[in-house]
C-alpha positions in Angstrom: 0.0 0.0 0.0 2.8 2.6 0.7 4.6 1.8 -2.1 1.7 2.2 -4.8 0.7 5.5 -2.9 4.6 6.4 -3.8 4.4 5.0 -7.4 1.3 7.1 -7.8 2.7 10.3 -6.1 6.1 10.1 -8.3 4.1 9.1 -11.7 1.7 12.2 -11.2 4.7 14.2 -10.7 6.3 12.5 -13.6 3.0 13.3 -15.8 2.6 17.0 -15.1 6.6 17.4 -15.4 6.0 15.5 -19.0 3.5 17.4 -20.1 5.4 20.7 -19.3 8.2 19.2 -21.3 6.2 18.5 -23.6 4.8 22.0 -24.6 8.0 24.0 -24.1 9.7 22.0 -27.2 6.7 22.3 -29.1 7.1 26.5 -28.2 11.1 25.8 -29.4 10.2 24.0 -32.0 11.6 20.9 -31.3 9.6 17.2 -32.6 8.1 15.2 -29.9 10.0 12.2 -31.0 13.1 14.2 -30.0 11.9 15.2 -26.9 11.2 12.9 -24.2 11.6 13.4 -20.3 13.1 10.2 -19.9 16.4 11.4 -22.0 16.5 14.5 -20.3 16.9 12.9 -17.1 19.4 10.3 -18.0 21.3 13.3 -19.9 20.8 15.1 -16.3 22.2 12.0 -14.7 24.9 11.6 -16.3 26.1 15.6 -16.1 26.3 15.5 -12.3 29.5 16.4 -10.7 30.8 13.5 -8.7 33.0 15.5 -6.2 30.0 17.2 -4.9 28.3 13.9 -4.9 30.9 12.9 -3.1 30.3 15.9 -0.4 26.6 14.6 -0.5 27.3 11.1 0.9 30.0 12.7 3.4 27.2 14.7 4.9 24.6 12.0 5.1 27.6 9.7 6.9 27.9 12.3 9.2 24.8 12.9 10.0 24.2 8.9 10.7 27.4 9.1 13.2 26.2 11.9 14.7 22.8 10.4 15.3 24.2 6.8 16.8 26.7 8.5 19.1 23.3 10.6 20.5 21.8 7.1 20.8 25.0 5.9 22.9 24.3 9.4 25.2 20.1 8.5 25.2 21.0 4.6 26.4 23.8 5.8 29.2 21.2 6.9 32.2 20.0 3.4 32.0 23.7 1.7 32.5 24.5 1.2 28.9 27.1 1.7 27.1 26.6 0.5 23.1 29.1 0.1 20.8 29.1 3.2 18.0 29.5 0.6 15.5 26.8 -1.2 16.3 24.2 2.1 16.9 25.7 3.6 13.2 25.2 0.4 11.5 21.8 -0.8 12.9 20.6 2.9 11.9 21.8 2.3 8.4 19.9 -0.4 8.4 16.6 0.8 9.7 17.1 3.4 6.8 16.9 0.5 4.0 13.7 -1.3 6.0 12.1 2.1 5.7 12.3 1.8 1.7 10.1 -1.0 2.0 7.6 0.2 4.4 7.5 3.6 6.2 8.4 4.1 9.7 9.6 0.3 9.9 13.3 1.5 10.0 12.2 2.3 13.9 11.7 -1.3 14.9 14.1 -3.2 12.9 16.8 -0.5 14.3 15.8 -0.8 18.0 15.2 -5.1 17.4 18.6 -5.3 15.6 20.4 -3.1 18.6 18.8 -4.8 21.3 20.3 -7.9 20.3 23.5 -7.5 19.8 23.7 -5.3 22.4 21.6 -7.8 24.7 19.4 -4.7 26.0 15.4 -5.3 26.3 13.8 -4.0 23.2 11.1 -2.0 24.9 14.2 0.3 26.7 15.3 0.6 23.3 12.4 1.8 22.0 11.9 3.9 24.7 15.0 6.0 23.3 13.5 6.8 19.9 10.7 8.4 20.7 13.3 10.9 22.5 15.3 10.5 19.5 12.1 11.2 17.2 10.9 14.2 19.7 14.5 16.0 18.9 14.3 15.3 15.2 10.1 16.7 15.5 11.9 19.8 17.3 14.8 20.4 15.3 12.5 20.8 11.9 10.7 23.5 13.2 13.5 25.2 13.8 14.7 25.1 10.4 11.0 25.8 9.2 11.0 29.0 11.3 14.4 30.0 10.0 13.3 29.4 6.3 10.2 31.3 6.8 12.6 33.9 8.6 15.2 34.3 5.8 13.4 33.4 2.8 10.2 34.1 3.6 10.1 37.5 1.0 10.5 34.9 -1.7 8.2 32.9 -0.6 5.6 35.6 -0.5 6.8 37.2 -3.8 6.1 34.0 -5.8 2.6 33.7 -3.8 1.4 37.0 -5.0 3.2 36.7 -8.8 1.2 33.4 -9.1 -2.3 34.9 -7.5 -5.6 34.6 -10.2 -6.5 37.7 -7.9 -4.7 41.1 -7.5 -7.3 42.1 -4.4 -5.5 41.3 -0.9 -5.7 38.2 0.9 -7.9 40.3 3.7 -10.6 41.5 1.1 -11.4 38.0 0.4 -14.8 36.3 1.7 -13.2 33.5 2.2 -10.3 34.5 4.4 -12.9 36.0 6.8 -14.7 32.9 6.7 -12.2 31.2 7.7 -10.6 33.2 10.4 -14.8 33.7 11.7 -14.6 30.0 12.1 -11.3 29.7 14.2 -12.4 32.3 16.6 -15.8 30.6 17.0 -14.2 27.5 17.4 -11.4 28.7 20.0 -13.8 30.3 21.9 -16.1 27.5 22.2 -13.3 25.5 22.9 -12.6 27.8 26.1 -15.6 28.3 27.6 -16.2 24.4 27.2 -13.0 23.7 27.9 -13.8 21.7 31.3 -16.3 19.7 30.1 -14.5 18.8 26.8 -11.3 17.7 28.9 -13.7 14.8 30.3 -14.5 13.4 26.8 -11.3 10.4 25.7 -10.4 12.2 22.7 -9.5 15.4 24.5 -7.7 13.1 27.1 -6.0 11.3 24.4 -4.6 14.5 23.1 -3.6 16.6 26.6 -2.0 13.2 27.2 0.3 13.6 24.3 1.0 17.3 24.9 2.1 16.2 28.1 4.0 13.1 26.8 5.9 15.8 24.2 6.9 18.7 27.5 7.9 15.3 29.1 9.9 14.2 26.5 11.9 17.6 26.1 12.2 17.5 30.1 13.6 14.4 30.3 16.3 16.1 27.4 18.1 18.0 30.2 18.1 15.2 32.7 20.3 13.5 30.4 24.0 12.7 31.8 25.6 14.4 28.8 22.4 16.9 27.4 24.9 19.4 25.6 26.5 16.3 23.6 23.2 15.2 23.6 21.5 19.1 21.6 25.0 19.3 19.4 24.5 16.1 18.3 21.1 16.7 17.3 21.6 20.1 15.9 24.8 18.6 14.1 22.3 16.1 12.1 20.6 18.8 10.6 23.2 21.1 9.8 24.3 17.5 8.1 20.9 17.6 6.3 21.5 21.0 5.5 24.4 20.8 3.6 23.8 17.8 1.4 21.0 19.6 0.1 23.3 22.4 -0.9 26.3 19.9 -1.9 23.1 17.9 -4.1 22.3 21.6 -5.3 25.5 22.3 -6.3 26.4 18.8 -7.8 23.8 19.7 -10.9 23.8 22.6 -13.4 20.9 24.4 -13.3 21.0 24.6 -9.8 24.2 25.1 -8.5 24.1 29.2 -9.0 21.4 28.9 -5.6 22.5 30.4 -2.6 22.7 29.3 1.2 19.2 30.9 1.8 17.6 29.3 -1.1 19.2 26.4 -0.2 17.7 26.6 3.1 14.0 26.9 1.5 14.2 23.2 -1.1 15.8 22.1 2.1 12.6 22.3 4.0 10.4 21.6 1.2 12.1 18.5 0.3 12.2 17.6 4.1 8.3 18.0 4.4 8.1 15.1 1.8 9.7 12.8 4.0 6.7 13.2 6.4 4.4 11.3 3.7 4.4 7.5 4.1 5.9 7.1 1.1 9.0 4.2 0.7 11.8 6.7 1.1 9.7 9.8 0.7 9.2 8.6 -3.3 7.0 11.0 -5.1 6.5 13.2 -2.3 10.1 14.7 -2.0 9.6 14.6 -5.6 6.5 17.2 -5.8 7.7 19.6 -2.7 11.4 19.5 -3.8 9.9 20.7 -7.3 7.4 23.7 -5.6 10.4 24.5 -3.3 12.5 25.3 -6.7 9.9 26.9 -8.4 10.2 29.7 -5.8 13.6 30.7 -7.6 12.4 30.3 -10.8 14.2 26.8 -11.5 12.2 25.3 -14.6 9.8 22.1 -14.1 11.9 19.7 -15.8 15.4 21.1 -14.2 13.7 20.7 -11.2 12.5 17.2 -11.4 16.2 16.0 -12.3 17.6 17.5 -9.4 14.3 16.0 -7.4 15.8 12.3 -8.9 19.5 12.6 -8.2 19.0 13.8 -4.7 16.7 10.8 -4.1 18.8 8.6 -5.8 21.9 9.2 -4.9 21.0 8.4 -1.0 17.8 6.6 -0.7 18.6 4.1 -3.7 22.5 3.8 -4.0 23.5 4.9 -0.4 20.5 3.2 1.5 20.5 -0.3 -0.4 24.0 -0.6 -0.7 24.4 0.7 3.0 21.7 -1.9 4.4 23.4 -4.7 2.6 26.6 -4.1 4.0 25.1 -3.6 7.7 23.0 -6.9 7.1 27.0 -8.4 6.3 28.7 -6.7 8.8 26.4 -6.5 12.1 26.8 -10.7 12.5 31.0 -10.4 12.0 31.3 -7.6 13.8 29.2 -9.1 16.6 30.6 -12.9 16.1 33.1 -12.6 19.3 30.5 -10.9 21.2 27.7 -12.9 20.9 27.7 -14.9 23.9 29.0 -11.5 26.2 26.6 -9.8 28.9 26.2 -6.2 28.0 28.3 -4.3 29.5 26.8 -1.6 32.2 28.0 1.4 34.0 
């Protein structure tokens, strides 16, 4: 099911990116038998410059060895202490599981840690939803700070592409809708006492509670500043192999840091889809975040392709088969060792 909702997303994409190509070589003249998306891309492909390729799987390295020596800090309050090979290749790992169904990468992570590091699974689990919390936090700080530093262009390209030159504020519907959010939030308030009875409402205080608890817990941590560097270093990871995939093609290499900050969080925002490896969906955002800089459909759509590529097809198989290879040698002389606590 999550992979045909990403074949659809990425053939849609694929179709309106077609047709696009399609009618700009009929404008230049050229046949349609001589123009075919397919070619451009493969053209596109093989036009990439491998040294900043090279950058791009640096960065995502990093950012996985970054992320298993926070899982080492996370495990450590409850006596602990992992090996880093074992936390950065069990994470590569959950990476390829999640090409074949969304979110999976979680449990076969945590199951393949837990036993070669002899731990109960449920304490392992325990740690990612810390480990998710951070990663929740940390992408609303770069949201804000895209919004923050680019978000002229973003407004710009909103009001250039408007059917409408009357203001947003002189439209019914913008009333309507901001009518219906006070109506609601003030129902919600007065109500608010008998609403917090009903499960549903429970249900969701419960999980605004869990979250504060969660970010809490953060600073109780024996090593919390290794613990926020680590996490902030992932992104600033994430960060720059966008801008070293940017820079690795053509058409977009001229983009700066800011614009680069922008497709970051676009392309991002795909990945929260439950798509296999955020297929289709990085796809469509990755293109609308390009569009703001006026980066042509088709351009757009090969960039969209190598960055997904590159990492979640060559980087995450080949990665995944070579922790499947390694975790059992790695592990052979440990296998029948207590962990080891502190």
């Amino acid at each position: 099911m999550f992979f045909g909702l990403g074949a659809l997303l990425l053939t849609l994409v694929f179709r309106h990116q077609n047709a696009a190509y399609q009618e700009q070589c009929r404008l230049d003249g050229i046949p349609a038998e001589e123009c075919r998306l397919t070619d451009k891309l493969l053209t596109d492909f093989s036009s990439v410059h491998l040294g900043w390729m090279a950058l791009v799987w640096a960065a995502f390295t990093a950012s996985i060895l970054l992320r298993a020596w926070r899982w080492q800090v996370l495990l450590e309050p409850m006596g602990y202490r992992v090996r880093l090979g074992n936390a950065f290749w069990t994470i590569v790992l959950g990476y390829f599981a999640n090409l074949g169904l969304p979110r999976m990468g979680e449990v076969v992570r945590a199951g393949a840690l837990a036993r070669y590091e002899r731990i109960p699974i449920e304490r392992v689990m325990g740690t990612l939803v810390i480990d998710r919390l951070m990663d929740f936090v940390c992408l609303g700080l770069f949201v804000g700070l895209a919004f923050v530093w680019e978000g002229d262009t973003l407004w710009a390209f909103i009001q250039q592409n408007r059917h409408s030159e009357a203001p947003m504020w002189q439209s019914p519907a913008f009333w309507a809708v901001l009518g219906l959010l006070v109506t609601g939030g003030g129902v919600l308030w007065l109500f608010r006492q008998n609403l917090g009875r009903l499960p549903f409402f429970k249900k969701i205080a419960g999980l605004i509670a869990g979250f504060l608890e969660g970010l809490r817990s953060v600073f109780r941590l024996q090593r919390a500043g290794v613990f926020l560097a680590c996490s902030l270093g992932i992104w600033v990871m994430f960060y720059l192999q966008t801008w070293f995939n940017l820079k690795a093609f053509g058409p977009t290499s001229h983009l700066d840091l800011g614009a680069t900050l922008m497709v970051f969080v676009f392309g991002t925002l795909g990945f929260v889809i439950p798509s296999p490896g955020g297929m289709g969906s990085f796809h469509a955002l990755a293109v609308a975040g390009l569009a703001l800089y006026a980066i042509r459909g088709d351009d757009a759509f090969s960039y969209a392709n190598i960055a997904f590529f590159a990492v979640q097809i060559f980087y995450n198989v080949l990665g995944g088969l070579l922790a499947l290879a390694l975790l059992p040698l790695l592990n052979r002389s440990a296998t029948e060792k207590t962990p080891q606590h502190g």
